[in-house]
Each structure stands twice: as C-alpha cells, then as structure tokens.
VOTORVO-603535 format. One record per residue: chain; x, y, z of N, C-alpha, C, CB in turn. Coordinates in nm, 2 decimals, padded with zeros to 4 digits. Glycine has a CB too. Layout:
<recs>
chain|n_x|n_y|n_z|ca_x|ca_y|ca_z|c_x|c_y|c_z|cb_x|cb_y|cb_z
A|X|Y|Z|X|Y|Z|X|Y|Z|X|Y|Z
...
</recs>
This chain:
<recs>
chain|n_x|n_y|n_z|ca_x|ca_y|ca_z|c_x|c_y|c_z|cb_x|cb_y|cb_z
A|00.08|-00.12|00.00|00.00|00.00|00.00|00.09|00.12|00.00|-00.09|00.00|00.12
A|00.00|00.25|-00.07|00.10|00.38|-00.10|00.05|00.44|00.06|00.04|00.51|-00.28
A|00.19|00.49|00.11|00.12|00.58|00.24|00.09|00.72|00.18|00.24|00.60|00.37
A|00.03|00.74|00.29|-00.03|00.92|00.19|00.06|01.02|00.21|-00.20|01.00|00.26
A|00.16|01.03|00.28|00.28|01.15|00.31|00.36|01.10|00.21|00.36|01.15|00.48
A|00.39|01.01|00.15|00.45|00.96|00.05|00.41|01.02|-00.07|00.43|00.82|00.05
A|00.52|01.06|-00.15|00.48|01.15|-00.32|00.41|00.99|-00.45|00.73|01.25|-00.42
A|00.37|01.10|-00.51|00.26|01.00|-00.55|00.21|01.05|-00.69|00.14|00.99|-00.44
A|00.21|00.99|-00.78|00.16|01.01|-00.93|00.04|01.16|-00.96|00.06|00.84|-00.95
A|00.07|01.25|-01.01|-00.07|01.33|-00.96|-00.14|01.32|-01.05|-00.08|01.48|-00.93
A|-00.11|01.28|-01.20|-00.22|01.23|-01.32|-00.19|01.15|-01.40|-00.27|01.32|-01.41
A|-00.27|01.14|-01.49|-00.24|00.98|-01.57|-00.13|01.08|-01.66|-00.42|00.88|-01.68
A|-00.14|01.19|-01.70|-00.04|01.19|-01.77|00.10|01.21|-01.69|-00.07|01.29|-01.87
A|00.13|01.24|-01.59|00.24|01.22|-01.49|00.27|01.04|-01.50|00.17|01.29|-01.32
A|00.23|00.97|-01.50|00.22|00.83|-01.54|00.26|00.82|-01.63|00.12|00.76|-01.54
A|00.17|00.89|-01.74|00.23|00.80|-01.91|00.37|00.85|-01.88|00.14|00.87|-02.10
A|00.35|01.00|-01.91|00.53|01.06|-01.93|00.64|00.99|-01.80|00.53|01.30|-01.90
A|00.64|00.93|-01.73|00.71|00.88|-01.62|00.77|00.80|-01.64|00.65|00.85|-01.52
A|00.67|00.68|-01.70|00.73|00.58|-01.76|00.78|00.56|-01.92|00.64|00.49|-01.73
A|00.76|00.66|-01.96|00.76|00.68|-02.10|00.95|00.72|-02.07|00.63|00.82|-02.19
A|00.96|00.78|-02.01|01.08|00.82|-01.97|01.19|00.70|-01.94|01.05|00.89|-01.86
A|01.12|00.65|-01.87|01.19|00.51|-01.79|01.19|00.40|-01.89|01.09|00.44|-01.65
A|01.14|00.39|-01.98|01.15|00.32|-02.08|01.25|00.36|-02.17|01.04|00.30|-02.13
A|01.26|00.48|-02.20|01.28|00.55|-02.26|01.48|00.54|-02.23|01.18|00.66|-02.23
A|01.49|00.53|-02.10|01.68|00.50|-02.03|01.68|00.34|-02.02|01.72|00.57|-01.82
A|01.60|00.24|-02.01|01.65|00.14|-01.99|01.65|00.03|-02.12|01.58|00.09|-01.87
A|01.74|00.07|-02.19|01.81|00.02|-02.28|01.90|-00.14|-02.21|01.91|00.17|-02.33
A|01.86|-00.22|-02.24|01.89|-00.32|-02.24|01.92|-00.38|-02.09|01.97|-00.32|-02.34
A|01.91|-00.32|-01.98|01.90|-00.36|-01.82|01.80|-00.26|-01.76|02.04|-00.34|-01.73
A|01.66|-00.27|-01.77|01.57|-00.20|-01.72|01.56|-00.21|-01.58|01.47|-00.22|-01.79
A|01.56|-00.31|-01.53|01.55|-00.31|-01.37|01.64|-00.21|-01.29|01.60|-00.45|-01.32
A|01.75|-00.20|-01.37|01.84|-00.05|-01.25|01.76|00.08|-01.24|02.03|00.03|-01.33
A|01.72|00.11|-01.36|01.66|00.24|-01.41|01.52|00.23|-01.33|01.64|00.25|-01.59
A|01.46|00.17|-01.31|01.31|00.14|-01.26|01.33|00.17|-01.11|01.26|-00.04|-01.30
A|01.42|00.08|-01.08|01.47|00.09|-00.94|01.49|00.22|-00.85|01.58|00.03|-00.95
A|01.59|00.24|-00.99|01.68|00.43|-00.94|01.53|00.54|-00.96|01.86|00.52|-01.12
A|01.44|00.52|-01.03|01.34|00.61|-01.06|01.23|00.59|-00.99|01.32|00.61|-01.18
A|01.20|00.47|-00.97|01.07|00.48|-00.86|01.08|00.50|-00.70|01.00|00.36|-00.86
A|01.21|00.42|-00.66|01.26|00.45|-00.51|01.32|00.54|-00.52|01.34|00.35|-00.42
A|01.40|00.59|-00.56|01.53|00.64|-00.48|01.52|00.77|-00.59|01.70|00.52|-00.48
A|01.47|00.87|-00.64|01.40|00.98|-00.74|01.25|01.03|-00.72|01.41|00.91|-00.89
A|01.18|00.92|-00.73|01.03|00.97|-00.75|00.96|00.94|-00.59|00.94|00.86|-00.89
A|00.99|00.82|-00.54|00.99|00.74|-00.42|00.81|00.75|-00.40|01.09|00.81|-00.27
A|00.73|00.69|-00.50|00.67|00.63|-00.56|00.64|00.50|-00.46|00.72|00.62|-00.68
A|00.71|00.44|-00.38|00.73|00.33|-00.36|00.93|00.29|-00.29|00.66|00.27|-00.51
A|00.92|00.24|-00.14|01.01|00.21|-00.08|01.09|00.07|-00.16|00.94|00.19|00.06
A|01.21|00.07|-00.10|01.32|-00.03|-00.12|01.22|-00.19|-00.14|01.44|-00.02|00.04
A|01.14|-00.20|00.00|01.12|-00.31|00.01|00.99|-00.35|-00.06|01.14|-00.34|00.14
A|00.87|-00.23|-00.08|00.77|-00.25|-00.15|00.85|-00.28|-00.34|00.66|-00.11|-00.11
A|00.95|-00.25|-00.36|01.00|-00.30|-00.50|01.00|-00.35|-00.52|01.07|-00.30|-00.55
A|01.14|-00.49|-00.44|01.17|-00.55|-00.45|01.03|-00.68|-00.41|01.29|-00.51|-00.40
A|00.92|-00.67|-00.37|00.81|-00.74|-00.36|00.73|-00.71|-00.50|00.74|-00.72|-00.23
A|00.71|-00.60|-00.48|00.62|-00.59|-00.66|00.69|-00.63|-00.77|00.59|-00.43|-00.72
A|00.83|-00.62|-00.78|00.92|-00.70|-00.89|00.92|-00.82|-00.88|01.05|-00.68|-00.89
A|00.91|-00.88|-00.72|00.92|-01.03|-00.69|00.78|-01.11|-00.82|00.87|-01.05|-00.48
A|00.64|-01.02|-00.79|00.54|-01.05|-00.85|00.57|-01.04|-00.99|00.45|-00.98|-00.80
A|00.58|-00.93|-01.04|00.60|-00.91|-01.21|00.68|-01.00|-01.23|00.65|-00.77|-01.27
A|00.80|-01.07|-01.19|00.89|-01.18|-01.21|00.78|-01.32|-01.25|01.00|-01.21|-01.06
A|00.71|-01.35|-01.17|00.66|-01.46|-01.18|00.54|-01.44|-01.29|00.63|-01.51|-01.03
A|00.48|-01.28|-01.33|00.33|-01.32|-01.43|00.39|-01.33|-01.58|00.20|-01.16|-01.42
A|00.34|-01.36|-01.64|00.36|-01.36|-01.78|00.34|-01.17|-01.85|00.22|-01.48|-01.85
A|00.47|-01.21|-01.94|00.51|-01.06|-01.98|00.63|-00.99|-01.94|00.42|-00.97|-01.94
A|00.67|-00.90|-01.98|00.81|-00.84|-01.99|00.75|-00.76|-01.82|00.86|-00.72|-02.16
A|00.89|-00.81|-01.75|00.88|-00.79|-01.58|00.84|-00.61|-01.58|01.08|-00.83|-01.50
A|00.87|-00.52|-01.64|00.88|-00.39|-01.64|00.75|-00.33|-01.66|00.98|-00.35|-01.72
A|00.66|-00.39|-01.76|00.58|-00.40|-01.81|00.43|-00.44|-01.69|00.63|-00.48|-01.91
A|00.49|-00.52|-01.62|00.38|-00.59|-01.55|00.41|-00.46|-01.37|00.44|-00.82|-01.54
A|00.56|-00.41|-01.35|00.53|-00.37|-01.27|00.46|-00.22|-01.30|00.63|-00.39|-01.20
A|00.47|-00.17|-01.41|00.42|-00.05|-01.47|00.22|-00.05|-01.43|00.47|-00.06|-01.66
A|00.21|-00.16|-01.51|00.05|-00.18|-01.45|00.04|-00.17|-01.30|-00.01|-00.34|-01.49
A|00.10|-00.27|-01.19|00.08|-00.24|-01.11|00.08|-00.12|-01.01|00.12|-00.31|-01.10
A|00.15|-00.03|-01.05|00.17|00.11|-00.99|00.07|00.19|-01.07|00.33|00.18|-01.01
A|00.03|00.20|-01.17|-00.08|00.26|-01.23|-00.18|00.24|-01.18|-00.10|00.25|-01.33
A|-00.20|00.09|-01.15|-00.34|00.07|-01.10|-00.38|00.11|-00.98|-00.37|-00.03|-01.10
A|-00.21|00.07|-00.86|-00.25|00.15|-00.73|-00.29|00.30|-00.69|-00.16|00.12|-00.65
A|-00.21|00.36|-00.81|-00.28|00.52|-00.82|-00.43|00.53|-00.87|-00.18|00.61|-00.93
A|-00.40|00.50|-00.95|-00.53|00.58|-01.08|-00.64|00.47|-01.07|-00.47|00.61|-01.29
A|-00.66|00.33|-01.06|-00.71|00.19|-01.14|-00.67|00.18|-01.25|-00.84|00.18|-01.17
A|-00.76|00.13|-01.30|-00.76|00.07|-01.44|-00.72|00.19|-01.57|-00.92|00.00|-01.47
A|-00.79|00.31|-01.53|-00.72|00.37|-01.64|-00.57|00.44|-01.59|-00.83|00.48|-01.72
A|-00.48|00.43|-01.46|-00.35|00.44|-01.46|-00.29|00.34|-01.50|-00.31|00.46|-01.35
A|-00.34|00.16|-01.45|-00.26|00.06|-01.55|-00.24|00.12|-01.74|-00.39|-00.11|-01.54
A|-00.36|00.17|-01.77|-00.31|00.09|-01.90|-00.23|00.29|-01.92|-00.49|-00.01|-02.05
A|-00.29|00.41|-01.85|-00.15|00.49|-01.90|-00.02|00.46|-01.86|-00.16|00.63|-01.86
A|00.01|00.41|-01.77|00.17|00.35|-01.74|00.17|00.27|-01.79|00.22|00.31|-01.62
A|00.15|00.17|-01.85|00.17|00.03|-01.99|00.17|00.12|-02.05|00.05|-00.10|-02.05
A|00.09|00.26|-02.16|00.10|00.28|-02.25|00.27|00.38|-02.26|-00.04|00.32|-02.28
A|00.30|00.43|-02.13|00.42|00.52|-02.14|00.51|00.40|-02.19|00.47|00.60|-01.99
A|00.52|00.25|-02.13|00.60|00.21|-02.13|00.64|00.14|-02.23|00.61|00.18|-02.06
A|00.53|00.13|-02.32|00.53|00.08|-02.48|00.54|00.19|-02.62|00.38|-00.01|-02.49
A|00.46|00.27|-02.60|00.43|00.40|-02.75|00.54|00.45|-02.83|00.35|00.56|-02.70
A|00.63|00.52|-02.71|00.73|00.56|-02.76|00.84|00.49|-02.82|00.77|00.64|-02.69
A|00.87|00.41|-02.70|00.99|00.27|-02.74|00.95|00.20|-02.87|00.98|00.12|-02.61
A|00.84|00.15|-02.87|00.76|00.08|-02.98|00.82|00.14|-03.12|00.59|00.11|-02.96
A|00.79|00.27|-03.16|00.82|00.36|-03.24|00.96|00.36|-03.28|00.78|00.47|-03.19
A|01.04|00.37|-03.13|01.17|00.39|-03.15|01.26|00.27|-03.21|01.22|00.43|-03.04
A|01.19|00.14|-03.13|01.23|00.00|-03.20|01.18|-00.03|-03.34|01.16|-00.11|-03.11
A|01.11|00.01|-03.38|01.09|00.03|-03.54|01.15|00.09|-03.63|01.00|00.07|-03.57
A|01.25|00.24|-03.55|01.30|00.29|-03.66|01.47|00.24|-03.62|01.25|00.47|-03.69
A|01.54|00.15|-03.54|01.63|00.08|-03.50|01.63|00.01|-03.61|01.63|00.02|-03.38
A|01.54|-00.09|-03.57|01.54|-00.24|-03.68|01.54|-00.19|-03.82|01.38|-00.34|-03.66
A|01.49|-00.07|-03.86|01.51|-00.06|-04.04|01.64|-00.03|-04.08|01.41|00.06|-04.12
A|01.70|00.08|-03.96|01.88|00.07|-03.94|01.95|-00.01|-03.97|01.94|00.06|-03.83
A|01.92|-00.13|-03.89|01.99|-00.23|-03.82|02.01|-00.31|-03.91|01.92|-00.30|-03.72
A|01.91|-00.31|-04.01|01.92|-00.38|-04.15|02.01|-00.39|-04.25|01.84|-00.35|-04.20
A|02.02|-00.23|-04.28|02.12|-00.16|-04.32|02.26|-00.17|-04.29|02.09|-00.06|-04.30
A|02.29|-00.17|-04.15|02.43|-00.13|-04.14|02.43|-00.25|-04.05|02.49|00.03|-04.09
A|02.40|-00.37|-04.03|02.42|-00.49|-03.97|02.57|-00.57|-03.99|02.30|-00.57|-04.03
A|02.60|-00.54|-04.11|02.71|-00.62|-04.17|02.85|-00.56|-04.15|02.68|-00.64|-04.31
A|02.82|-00.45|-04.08|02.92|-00.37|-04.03|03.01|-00.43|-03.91|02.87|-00.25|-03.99
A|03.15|-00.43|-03.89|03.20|-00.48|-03.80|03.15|-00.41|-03.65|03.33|-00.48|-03.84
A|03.19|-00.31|-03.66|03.20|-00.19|-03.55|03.06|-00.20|-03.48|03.22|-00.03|-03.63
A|02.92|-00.19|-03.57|02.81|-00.22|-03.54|02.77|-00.37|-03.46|02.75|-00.20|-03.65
A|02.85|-00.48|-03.49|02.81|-00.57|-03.40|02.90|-00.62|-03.29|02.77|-00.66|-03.47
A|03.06|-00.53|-03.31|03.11|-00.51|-03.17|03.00|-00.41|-03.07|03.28|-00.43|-03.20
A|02.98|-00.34|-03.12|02.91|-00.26|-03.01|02.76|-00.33|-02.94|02.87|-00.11|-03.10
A|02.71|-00.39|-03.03|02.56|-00.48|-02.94|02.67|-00.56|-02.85|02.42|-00.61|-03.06
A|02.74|-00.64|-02.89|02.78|-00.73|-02.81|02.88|-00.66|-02.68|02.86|-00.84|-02.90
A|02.90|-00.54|-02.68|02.95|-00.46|-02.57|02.85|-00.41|-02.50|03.02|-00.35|-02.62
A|02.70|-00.34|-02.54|02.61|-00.33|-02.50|02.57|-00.51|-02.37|02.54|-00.30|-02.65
A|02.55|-00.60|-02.43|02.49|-00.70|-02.35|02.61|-00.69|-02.23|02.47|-00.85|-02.43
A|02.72|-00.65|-02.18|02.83|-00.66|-02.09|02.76|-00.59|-02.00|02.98|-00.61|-02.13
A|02.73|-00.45|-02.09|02.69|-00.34|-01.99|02.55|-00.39|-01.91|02.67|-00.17|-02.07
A|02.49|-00.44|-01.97|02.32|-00.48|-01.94|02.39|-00.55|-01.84|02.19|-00.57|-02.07
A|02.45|-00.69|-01.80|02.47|-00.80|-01.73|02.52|-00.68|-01.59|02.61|-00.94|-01.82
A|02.59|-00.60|-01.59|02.65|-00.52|-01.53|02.57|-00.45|-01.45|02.72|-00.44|-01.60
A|02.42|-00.36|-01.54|02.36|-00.26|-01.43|02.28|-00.37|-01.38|02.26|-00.10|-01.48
A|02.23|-00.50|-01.43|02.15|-00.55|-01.29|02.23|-00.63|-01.23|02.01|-00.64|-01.31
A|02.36|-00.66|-01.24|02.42|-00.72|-01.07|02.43|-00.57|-01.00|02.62|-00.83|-01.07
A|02.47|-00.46|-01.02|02.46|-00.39|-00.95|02.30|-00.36|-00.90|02.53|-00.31|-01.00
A|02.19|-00.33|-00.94|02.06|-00.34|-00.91|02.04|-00.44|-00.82|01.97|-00.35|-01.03
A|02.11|-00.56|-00.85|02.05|-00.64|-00.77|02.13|-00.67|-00.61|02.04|-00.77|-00.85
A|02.24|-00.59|-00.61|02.36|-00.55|-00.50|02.29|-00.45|-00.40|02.50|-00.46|-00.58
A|02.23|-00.30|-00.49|02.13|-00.20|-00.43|01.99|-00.24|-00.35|02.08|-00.13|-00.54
A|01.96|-00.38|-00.43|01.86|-00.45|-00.35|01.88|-00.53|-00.23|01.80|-00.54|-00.43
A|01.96|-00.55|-00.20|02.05|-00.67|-00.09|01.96|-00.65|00.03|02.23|-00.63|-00.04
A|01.98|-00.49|00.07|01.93|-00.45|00.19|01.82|-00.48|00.25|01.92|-00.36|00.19
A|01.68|-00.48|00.17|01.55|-00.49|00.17|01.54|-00.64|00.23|01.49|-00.45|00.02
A|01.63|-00.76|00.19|01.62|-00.86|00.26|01.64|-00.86|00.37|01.66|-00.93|00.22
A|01.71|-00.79|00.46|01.68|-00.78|00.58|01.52|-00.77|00.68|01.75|-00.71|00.58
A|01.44|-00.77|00.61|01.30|-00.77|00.60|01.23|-00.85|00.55|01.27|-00.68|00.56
A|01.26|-00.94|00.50|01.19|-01.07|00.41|01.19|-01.17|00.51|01.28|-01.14|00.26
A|01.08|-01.22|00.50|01.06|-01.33|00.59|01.12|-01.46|00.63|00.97|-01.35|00.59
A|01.18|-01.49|00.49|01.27|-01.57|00.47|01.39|-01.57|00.57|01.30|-01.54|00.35
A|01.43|-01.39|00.57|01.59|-01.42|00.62|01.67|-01.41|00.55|01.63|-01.52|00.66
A|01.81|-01.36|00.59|01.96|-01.35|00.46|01.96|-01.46|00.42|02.12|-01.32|00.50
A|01.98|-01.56|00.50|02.05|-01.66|00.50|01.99|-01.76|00.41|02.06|-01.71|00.63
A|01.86|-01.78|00.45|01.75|-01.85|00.35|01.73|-01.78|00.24|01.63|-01.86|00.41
A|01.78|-01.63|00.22|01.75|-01.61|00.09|01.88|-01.61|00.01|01.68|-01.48|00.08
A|01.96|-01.64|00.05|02.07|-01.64|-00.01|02.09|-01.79|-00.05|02.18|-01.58|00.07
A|02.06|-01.85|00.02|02.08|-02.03|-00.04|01.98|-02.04|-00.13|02.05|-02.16|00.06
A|01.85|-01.99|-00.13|01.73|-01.97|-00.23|01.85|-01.96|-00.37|01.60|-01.79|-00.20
A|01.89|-01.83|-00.38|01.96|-01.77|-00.48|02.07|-01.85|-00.51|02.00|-01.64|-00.43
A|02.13|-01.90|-00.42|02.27|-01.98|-00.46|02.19|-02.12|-00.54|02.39|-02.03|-00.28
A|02.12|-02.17|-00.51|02.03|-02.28|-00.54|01.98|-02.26|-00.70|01.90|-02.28|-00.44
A|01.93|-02.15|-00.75|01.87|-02.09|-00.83|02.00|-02.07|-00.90|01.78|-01.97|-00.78
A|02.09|-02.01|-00.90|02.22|-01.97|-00.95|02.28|-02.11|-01.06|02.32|-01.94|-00.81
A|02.29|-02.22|-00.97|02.32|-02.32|-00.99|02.19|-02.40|-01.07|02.37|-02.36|-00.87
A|02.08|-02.43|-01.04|01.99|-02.44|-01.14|02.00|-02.43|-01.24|01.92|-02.39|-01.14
A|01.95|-02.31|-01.29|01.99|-02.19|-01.41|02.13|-02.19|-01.47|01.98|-02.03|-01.35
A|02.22|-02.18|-01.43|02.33|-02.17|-01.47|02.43|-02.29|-01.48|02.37|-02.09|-01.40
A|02.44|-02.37|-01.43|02.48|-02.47|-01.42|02.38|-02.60|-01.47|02.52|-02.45|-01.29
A|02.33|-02.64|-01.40|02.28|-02.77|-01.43|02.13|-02.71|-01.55|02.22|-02.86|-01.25
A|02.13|-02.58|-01.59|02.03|-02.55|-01.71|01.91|-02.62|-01.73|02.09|-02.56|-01.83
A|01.85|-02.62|-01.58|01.77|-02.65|-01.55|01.61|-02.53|-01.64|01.82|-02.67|-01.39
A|01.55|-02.58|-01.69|01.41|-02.45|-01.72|01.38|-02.38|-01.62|01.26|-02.49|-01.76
A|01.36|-02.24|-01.69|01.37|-02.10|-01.59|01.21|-02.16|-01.53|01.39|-01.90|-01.69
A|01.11|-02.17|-01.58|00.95|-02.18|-01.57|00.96|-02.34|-01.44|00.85|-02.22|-01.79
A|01.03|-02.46|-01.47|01.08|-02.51|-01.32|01.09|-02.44|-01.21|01.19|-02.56|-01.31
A|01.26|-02.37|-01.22|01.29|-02.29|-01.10|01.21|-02.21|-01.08|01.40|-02.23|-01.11
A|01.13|-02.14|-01.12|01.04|-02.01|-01.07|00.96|-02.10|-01.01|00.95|-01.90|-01.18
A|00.87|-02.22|-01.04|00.74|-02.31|-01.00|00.82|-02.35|-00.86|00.69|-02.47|-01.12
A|00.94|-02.38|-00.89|00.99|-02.55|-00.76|01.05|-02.47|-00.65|01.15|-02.70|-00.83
A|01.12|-02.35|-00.67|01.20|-02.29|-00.54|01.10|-02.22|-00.51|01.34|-02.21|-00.57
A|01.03|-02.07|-00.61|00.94|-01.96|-00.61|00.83|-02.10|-00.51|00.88|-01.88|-00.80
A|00.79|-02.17|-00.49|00.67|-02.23|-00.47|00.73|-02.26|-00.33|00.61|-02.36|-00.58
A|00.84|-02.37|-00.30|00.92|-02.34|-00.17|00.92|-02.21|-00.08|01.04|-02.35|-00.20
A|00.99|-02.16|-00.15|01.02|-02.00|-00.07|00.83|-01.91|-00.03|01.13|-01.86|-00.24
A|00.74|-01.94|-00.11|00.64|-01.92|-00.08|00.57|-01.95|00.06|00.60|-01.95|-00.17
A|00.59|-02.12|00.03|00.52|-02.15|00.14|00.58|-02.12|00.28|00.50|-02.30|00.13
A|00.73|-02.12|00.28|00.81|-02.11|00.35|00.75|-01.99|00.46|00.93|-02.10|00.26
A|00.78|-01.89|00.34|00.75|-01.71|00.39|00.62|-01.71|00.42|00.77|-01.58|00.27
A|00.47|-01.79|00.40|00.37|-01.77|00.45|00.40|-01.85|00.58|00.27|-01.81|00.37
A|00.45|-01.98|00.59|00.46|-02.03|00.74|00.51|-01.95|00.84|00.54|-02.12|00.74
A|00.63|-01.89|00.84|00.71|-01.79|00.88|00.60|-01.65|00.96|00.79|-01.75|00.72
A|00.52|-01.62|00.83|00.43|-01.45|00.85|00.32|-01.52|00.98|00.30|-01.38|00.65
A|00.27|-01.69|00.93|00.13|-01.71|00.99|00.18|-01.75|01.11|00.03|-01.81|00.91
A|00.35|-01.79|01.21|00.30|-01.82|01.34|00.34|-01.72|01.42|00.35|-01.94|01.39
</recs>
C-alpha cells in the first residue's frame, strides 16, 4: 500500500510521461533504471515494496517492467492508470524499436556495429548485478531471512546456470518453496 505522506503520481499523464521516460533509459537492463526512478528519485514506492512488486511481475507472464508499470498505475489511478503506465512504457519505445530495426538492417554487416551490441549486453549483465547489489538490503526484512534467501539464490544460480535446469521449473519449484516457506514464517 501507497502511504499518503508519500509523493505520489498526480495524473495519468504524470504516469504516461514517467514511464515513457523510464523506458525510454533502460536500454537493455531496465531493472536498475526502474529501481533508481521509482525508489530512490520519485519514491513512488520504498526499497522493500520494490523489491516485492518485482518479486510479483517476475513470476506473471510478460516483460517484468511491463507488468510492474500496470501495477503502480493501478494502485494510483485503477484501471485507467494501469493501462496509462503500460501505455508510457510501450508507444514511444515501440516507435523507436521500429525505426532501429530498419537501421539495423542496413548497417548490420558492419563490423563496428556488431562489436558494439555485443559490448552493449556486458553493460546490461553489469547494471542488474549492480541493481541487484542495491537490492540486498531490503532482505533484511523478508521473511525468509539472509541466510535463507541467499541459499534460495545460490540454489537458483546453480539451477539456471549450471545444471540449465528451465527457468518456468525454477520459478514453479524454489518460487513455490520460498512461498510456502514465507507464508509459514508470516502465519506463526
């Protein structure tokens, strides 16, 4: 829940343009940008209410950014803040990804041009371990625990990475663990 001394969306078009914006910087690691702009800029929403509304957009179907965009729209405005924050976070990009790709076409075969995407994905891998470094804290508040959330993660690490295990598993088999876990935890 938004507390009311807390700054806060004042219209749908403060929404669209907000996220139109935010979309607009997160070029290929959107979670840092989202992060830096709704806590820690707009403060829209605390450290630890993020890192729970991201927890959610992680698990629904659809681009994570996307799904938390609805959710903040809706807790302001309803239904018509969901779909002006979806629409910031799609119209303009949308547009802009259309006139990329006719580029891209063009000068694809260029060396320089595909050193640079593949320098690009370094930087992406880069702002979310850091995002996800900035997030650390907030677990001190999870019901889980460091400790338990860190083996979650070390578990998940190795999954995923290692034994390449399917992401849609790990989210069902640990995400479903850690669930019940953190409801046992809240309910005694």
């Amino acid at each position: 829940m938004a507390c009311d001394d807390r700054p806060r969306p004042t219209s749908l078009s403060d929404l669209f343009f907000s996220f139109t914006w935010l979309a607009l910087q997160g070029f290929g690691g959107v979670l840092a940008v989202v992060q830096q702009e709704l806590v820690e800029r707009k403060r829209w929403m605390t450290n630890e209410e993020f890192v729970e509304n991201w927890a959610v957009a992680q698990i629904l179907p659809g681009p994570n950014v996307i799904n938390i965009s609805i959710m903040i729209g809706s807790r302001y405005f309803g239904l018509p803040g969901a779909l002006a924050a979806m629409s910031g976070m799609i119209v303009l990009p949308l547009l802009l990804l259309l006139v990329l790709t006719v580029s891209y076409q063009q000068f694809s075969d260029i060396p320089a041009v595909a050193g640079a995407l593949r320098g690009m994905g370094a930087v992406a891998a880069g702002l979310i371990m850091a995002t996800g470094l900035k997030m650390l804290p907030a677990l001190r508040k999870n019901p889980l625990g460091v400790p338990l959330c860190a083996l979650f993660a070390g578990v998940c690490f190795v999954c995923i990475a290692l034994l390449r295990v399917p992401l849609v598993y790990v989210l069902f088999g640990l995400g479903g663990i850690a669930c019940v876990i953190a409801y046992w935890r809240i309910g005694r």
